[in-house]
C-alpha positions as a printed NumPy array, in Angstrom:
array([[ 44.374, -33.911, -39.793],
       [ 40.784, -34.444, -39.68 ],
       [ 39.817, -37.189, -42.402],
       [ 37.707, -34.582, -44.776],
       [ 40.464, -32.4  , -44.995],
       [ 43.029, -35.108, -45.307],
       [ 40.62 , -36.358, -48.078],
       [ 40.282, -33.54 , -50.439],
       [ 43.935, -32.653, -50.608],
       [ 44.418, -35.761, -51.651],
       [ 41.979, -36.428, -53.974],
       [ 41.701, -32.918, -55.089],
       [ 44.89 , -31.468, -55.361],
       [ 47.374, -35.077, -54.802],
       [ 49.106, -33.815, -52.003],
       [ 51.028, -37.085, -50.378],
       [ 50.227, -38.647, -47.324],
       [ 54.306, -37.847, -46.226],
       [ 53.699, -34.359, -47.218],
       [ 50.436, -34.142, -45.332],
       [ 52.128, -36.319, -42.144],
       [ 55.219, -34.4  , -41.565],
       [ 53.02 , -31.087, -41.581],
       [ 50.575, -32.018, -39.242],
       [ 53.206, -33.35 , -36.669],
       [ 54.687, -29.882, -37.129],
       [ 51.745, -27.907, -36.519],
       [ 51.311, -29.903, -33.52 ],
       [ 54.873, -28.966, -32.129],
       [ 53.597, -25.516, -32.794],
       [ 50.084, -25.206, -31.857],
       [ 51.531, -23.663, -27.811],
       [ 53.378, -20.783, -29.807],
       [ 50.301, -19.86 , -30.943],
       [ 48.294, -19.202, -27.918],
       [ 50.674, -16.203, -27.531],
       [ 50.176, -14.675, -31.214],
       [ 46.092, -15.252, -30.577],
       [ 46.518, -12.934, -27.441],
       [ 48.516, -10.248, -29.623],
       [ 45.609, -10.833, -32.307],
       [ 43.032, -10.044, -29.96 ],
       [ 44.707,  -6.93 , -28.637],
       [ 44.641,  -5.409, -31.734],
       [ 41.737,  -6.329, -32.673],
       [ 40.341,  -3.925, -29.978],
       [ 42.335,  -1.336, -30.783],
       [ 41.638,  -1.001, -33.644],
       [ 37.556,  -1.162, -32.495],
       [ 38.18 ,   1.19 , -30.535],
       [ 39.668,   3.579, -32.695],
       [ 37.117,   3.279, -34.765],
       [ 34.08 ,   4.184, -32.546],
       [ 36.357,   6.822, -30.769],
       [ 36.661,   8.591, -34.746],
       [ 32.784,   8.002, -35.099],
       [ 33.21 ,   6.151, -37.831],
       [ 29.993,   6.407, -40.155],
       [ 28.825,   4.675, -43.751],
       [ 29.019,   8.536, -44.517],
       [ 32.652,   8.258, -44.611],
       [ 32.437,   5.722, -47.673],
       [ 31.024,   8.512, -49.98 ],
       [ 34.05 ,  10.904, -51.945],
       [ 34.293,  13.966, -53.853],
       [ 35.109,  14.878, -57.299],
       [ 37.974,  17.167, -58.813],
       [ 40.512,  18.168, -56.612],
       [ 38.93 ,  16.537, -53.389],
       [ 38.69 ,  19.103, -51.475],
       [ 36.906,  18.616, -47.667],
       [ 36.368,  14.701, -48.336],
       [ 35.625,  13.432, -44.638],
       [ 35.713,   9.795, -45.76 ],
       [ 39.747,  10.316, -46.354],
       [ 40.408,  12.49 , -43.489],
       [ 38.39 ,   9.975, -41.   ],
       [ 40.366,   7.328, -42.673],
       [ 43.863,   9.682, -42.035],
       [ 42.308,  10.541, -38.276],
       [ 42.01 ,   6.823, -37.538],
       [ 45.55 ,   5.501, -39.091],
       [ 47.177,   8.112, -36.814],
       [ 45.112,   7.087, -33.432],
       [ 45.519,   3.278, -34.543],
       [ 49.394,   4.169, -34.905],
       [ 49.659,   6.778, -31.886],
       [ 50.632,   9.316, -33.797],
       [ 50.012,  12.814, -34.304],
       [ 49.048,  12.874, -38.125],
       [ 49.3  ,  10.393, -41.143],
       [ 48.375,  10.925, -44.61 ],
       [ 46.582,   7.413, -46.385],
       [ 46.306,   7.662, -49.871],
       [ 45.552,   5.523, -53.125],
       [ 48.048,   7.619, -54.582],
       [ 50.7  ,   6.613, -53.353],
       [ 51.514,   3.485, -55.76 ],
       [ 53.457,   1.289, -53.295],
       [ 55.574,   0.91 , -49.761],
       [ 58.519,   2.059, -51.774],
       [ 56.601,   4.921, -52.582],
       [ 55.485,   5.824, -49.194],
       [ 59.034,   5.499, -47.818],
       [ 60.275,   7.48 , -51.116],
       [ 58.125,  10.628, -49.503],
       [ 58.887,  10.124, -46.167],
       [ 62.489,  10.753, -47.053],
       [ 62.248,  12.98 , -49.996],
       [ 59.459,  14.843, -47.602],
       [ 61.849,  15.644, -45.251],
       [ 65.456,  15.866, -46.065],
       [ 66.817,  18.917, -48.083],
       [ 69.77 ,  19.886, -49.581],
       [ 73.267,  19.138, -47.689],
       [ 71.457,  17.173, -45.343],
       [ 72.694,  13.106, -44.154],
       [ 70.974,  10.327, -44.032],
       [ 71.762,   6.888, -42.364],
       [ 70.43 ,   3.302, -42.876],
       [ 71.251,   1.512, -39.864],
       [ 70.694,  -1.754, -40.603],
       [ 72.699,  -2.34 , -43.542],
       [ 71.226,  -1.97 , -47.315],
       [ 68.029,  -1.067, -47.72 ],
       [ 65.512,  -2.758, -49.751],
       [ 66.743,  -3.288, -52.849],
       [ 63.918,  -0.921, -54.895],
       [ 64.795,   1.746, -52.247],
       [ 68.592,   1.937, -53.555],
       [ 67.232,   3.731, -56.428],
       [ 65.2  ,   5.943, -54.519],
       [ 69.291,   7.394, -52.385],
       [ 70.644,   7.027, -55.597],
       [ 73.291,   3.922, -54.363],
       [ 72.43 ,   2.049, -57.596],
       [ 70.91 ,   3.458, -61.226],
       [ 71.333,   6.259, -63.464],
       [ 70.351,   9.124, -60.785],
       [ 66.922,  10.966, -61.868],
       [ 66.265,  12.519, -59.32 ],
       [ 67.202,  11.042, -56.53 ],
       [ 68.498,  12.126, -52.855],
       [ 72.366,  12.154, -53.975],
       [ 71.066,  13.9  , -57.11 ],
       [ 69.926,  16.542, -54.776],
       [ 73.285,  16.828, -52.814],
       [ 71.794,  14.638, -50.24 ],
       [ 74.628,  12.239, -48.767],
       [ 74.326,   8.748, -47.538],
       [ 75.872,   6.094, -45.463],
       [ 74.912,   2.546, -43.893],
       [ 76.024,   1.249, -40.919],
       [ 76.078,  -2.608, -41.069],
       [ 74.058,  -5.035, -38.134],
       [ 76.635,  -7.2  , -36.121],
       [ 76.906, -10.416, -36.706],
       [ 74.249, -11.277, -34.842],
       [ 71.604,  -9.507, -36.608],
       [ 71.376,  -6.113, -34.25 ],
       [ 72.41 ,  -2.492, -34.052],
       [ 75.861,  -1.552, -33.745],
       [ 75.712,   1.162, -31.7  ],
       [ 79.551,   2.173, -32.203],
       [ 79.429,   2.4  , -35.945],
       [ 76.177,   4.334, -35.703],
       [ 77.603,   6.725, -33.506],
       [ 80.275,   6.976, -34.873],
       [ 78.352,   7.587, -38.284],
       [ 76.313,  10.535, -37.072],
       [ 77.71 ,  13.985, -37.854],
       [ 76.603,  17.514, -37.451],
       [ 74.964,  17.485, -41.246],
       [ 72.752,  14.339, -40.299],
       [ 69.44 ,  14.594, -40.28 ],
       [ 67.625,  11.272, -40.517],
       [ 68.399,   7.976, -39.413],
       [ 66.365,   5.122, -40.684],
       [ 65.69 ,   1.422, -39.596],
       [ 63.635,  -1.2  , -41.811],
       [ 61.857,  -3.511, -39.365],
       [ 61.224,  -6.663, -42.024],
       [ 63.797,  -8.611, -43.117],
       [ 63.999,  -7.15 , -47.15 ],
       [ 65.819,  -9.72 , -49.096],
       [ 68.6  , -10.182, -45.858],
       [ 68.903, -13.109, -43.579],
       [ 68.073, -11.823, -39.878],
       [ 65.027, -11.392, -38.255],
       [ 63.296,  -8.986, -38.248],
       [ 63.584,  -5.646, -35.885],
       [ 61.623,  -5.876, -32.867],
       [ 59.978,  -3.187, -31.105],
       [ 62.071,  -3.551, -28.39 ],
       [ 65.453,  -3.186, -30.626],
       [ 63.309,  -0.404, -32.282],
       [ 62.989,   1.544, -29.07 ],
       [ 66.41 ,   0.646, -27.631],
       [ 67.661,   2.649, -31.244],
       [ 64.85 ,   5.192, -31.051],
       [ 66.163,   6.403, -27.767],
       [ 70.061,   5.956, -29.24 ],
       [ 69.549,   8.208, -31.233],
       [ 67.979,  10.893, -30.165],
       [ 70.144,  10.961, -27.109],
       [ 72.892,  11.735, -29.425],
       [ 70.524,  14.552, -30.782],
       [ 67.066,  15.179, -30.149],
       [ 66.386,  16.879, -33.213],
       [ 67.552,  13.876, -35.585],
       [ 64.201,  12.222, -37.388],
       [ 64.249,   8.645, -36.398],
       [ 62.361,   6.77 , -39.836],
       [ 61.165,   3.436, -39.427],
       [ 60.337,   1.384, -42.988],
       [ 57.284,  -0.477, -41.593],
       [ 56.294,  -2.695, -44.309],
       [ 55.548,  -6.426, -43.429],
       [ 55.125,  -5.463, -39.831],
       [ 52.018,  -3.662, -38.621],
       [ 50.338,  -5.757, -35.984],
       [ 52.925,  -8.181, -34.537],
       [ 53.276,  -6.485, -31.702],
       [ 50.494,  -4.96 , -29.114],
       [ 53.016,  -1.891, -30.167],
       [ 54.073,  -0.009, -33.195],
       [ 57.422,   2.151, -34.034],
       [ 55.645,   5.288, -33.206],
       [ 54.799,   3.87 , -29.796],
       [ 58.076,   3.995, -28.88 ],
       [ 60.147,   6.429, -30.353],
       [ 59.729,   6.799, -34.187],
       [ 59.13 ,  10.146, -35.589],
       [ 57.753,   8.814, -38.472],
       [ 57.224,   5.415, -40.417],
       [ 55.538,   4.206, -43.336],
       [ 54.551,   1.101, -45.493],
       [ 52.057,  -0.348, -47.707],
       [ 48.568,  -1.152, -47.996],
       [ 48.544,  -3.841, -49.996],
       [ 50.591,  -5.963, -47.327],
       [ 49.495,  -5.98 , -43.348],
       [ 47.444,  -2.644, -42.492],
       [ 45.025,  -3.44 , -45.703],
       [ 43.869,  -6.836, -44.172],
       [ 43.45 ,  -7.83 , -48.096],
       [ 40.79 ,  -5.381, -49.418],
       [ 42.361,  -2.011, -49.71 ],
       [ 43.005,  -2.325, -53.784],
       [ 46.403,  -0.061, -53.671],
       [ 47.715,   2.473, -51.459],
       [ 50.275,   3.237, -48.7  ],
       [ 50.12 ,   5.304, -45.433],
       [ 52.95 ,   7.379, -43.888],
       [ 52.597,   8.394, -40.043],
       [ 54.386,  10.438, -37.287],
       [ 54.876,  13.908, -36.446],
       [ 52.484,  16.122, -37.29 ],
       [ 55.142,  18.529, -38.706],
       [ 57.331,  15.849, -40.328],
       [ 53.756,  14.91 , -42.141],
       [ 52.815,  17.651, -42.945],
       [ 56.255,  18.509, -44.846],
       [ 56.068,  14.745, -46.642],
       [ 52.46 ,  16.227, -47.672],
       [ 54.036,  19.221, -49.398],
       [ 56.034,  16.462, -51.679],
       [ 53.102,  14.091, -52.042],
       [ 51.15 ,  16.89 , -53.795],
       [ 52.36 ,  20.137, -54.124],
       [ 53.779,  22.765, -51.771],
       [ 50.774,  25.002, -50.348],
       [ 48.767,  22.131, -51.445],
       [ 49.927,  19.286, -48.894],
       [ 47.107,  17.165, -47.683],
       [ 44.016,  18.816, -48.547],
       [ 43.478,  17.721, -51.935],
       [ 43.696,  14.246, -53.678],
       [ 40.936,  11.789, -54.871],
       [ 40.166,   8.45 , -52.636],
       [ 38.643,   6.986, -55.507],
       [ 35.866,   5.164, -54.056],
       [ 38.306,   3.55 , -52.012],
       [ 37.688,   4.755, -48.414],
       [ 35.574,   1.971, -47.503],
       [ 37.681,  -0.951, -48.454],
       [ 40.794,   0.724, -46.98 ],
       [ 38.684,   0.929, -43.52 ],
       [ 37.009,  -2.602, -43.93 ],
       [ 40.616,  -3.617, -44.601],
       [ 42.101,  -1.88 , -41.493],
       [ 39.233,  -3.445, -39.551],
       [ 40.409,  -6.971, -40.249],
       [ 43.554,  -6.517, -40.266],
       [ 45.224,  -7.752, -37.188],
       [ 42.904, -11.224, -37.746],
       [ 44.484, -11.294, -40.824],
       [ 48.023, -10.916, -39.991],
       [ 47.595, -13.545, -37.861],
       [ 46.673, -16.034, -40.57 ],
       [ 49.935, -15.447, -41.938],
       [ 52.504, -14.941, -38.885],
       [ 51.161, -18.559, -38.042],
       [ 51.802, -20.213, -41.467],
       [ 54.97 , -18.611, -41.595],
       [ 56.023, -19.9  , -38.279],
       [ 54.538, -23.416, -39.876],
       [ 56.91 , -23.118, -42.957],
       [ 59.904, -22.458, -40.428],
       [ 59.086, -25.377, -38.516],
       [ 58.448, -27.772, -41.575],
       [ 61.523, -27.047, -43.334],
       [ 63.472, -26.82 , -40.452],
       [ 62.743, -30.343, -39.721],
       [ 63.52 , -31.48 , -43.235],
       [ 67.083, -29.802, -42.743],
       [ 67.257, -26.598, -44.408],
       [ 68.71 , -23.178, -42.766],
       [ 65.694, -21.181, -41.962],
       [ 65.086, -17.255, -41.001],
       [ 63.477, -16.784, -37.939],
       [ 63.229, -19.871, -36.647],
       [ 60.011, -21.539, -35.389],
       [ 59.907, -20.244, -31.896],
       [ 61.664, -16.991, -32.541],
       [ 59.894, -13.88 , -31.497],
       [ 58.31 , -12.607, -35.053],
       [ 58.43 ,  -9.015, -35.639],
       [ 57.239,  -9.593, -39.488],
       [ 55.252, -12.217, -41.483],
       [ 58.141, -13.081, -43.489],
       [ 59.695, -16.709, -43.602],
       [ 62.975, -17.143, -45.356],
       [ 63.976, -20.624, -45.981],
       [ 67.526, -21.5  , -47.618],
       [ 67.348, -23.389, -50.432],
       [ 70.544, -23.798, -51.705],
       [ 70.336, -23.923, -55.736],
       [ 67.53 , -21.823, -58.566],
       [ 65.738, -25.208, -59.182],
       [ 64.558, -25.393, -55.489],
       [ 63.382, -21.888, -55.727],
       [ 61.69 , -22.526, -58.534],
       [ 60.195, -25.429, -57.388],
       [ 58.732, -23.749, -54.218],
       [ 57.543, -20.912, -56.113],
       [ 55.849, -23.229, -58.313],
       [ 53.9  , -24.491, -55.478],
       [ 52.9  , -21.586, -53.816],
       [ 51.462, -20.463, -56.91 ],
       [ 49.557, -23.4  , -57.344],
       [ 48.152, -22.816, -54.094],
       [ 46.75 , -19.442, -54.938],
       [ 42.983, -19.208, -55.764],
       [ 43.832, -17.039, -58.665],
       [ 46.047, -18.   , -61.433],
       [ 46.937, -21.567, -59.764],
       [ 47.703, -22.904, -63.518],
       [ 50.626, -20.075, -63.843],
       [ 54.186, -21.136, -63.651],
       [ 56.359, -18.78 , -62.636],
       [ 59.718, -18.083, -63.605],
       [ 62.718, -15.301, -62.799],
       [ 62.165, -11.902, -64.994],
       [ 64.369,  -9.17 , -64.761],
       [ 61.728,  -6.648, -62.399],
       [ 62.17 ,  -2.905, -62.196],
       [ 63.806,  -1.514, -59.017],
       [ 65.819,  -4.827, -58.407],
       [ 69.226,  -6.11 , -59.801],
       [ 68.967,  -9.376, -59.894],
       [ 66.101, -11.022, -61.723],
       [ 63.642, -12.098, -59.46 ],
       [ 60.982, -15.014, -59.356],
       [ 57.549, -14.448, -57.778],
       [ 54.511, -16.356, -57.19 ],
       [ 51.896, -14.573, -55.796],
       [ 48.003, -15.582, -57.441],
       [ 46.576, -13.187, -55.488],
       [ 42.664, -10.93 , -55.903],
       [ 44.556,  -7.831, -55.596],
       [ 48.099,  -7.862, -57.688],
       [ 51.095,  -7.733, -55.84 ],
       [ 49.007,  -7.934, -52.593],
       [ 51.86 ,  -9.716, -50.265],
       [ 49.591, -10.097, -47.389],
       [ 47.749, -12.251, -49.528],
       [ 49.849, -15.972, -50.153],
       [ 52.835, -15.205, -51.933],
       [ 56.584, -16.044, -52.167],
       [ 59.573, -14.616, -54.097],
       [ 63.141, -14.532, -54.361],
       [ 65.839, -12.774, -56.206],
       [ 67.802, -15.737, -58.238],
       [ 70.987, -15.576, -56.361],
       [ 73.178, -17.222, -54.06 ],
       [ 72.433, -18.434, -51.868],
       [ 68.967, -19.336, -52.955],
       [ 66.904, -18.016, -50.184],
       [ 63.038, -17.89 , -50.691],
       [ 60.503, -15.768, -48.942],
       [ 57.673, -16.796, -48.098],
       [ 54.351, -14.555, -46.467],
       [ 51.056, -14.095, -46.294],
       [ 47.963, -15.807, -46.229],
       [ 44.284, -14.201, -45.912],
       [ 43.567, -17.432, -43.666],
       [ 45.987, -19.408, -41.673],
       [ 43.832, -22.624, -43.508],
       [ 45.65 , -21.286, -46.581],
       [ 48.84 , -20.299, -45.747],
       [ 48.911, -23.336, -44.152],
       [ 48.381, -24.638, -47.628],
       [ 51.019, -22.78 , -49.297],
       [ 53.221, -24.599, -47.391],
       [ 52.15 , -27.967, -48.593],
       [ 51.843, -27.177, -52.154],
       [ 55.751, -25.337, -51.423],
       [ 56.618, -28.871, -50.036],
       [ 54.925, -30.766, -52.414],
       [ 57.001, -29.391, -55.369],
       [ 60.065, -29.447, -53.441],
       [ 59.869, -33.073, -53.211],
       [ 58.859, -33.908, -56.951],
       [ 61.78 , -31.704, -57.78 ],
       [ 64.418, -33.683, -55.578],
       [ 63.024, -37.292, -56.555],
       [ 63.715, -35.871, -60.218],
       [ 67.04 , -35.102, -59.333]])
């Protein structure tokens, strides 16, 4: 580490010369898997250009209507362009929709009915999701309230598909069969878009006419592909993690089939309604600044996660993917081991953050999840996970997650500030 930087996180923030040692050795170790995630970066990047000038992308597009919304080109540019970025036939990108959980809440509620079966195939979904199929809560509305039935078919041991079980699973009733890519609150890597085709075509050779539903978040741009490249009928995730590059304010986007869209449409407004109403808020030309930057900024963060892997792989602990594993999400998972490491880590990711660094912060009981759940996340847009954050639910056995990062520079940091309060707590064990 170059002597100014060595200097100021010293002086500035008292990081420790071991702490600062063992992480530039890492990042040395690391600095060849890079190379490769640069070249994915760049891809991207261009793709995303060129979707852009292929739409015709104008500062008239920033402007929005009033009232209902009606004819607003800004959001159905912005809709145009998610869908060529994605290769897909339509997707609908709105403010409105309040989170991922949201967006996949629509995409199934969109397009399952009555008497219709549903599959997870690998394992539990996310645990705010469970709410959503009704496998956890007091019902209100959800898919088993409306005579929809579930199942999940879990991965193998070795973190992939079972084929067997899933075929085995599908019956003449089912309908949808869904996949999340990131890693949710499990311990496997993520999906890749190979595994995600391999299912893709599973599937529908079983039946063409099942909906294959990938839950995107966490994993837009780590791959020159996405889901609906190679199979997918539809996906969906949020905006406040990869596709918003850190300026959309809110949002999520849902993308696929034109006629599986426009259905989710019908139950994102109302039906007759679908897509052709609904307020942007002023918040076309962040979402399209964001979507701009985007695959830079996912970058930033696949590279300090693969840092944090490496780090605390060489102090020991269990980690999920490991450093040279191929990353099909920005999401590290390190295994702790007991609450007061958690905590510890937490603390120092939040003291990393350029907004609310003086917060400490401790495990709440948070809506949608069972356990209570710590989260540290000082971030310019709340809840914004592309941004440096880390969170775990307080359980055995004490696995933290750790993402984001606007820059690599300060993910990079998160992981020293993580470190640093990992060692104070042990040496006041």
């Amino acid at each position: 580490m170059k002597s100014n930087s060595k200097n100021i996180l010293i002086n500035e923030f008292g990081i420790s010369e071991k702490v600062l040692d063992l992480v530039v050795s890492c990042e040395e170790e690391i600095k060849p898997l890079f190379d490769e995630l640069d070249d994915t970066m760049t891809y991207n990047q261009y793709k995303v250009l060129d979707a852009f000038q292929k739409n015709g992308i104008s500062d008239r597009h920033f402007s929005w209507n009033t009232g209902y919304g009606y004819d607003d080109m800004g959001r159905e540019a912005t809709e145009q362009l998610f869908a060529d970025v994605f290769h897909a036939e339509a997707a609908l990108v709105r403010p409105i929709i309040v989170n991922g959980t949201h967006a996949l809440s629509l995409a199934l509620t969109g397009v399952l009915r009555p008497g219709d079966h549903m599959i997870y195939s690998t394992g539990a979904p996310y645990d705010t999701l469970e709410e959503t199929i009704g496998i956890r809560g007091n019902g209100k509305g959800t898919l088993m309230d409306f005579g929809v039935t579930y199942d999940q078919v879990e991965l193998t041991p070795d973190g992939s598909i079972d084929f067997d079980a899933l075929a085995k699973a599908i019956n003449p009733a089912t309908r949808m069969v869904c996949l999340q890519r990131s890693t949710g609150y499990g311990w496997r890597k993520a999906m890749t878009i190979e595994q995600i085709e391999e299912w893709a075509n599973f599937v529908h050779g079983i039946n063409p006419e099942l909906v294959c539903m990938v839950d995107n978040c966490y994993g837009e741009f780590l791959h020159v592909k996405e889901p609906t490249d190679v199979g997918a009928d539809i996906m969906a995730g949020s905006l406040i993690k990869n596709p918003g590059g850190g300026l959309a304010l809110t949002g999520g986007y849902i993308a696929g089939r034109r006629d599986l869209i426009e259905n989710v449409s019908y139950r994102m407004t109302t039906p007759g309604t679908g897509g052709e109403c609904g307020l942007t808020f002023g918040q076309t030309r962040t979402m399209l600044q964001g979507l701009f930057i985007a695959p830079k900024t996912v970058n930033g963060a696949v590279k300090g996660a693969v840092l944090c892997a490496k780090v605390f792989e060489k102090l020991g602990y269990d980690v999920c993917p490991g450093p040279a594993d191929q990353r099909s999400d920005i999401i590290q998972a390190v295994k702790l081991g007991t609450a007061e490491k958690v905590t510890a880590f937490c603390k120092g990711v939040q003291a990393a953050a350029p907004i609310d660094a003086n917060v400490t912060p401790v495990p709440l009981a948070t809506g949608g999840y069972e356990d209570p759940v710590i989260m540290a996340a000082g971030a310019f847009v709340q809840g914004s996970s592309i941004e440096l954050s880390a969170d775990a639910p307080m359980r055995e056995p004490y696995n933290v997650y750790f993402q984001g990062g606007l820059t690599y520079e300060h993910s990079k940091f998160g992981v020293i500030k993580a470190l640093q309060e990992l060692l104070n707590c042990e040496s006041e064990q």
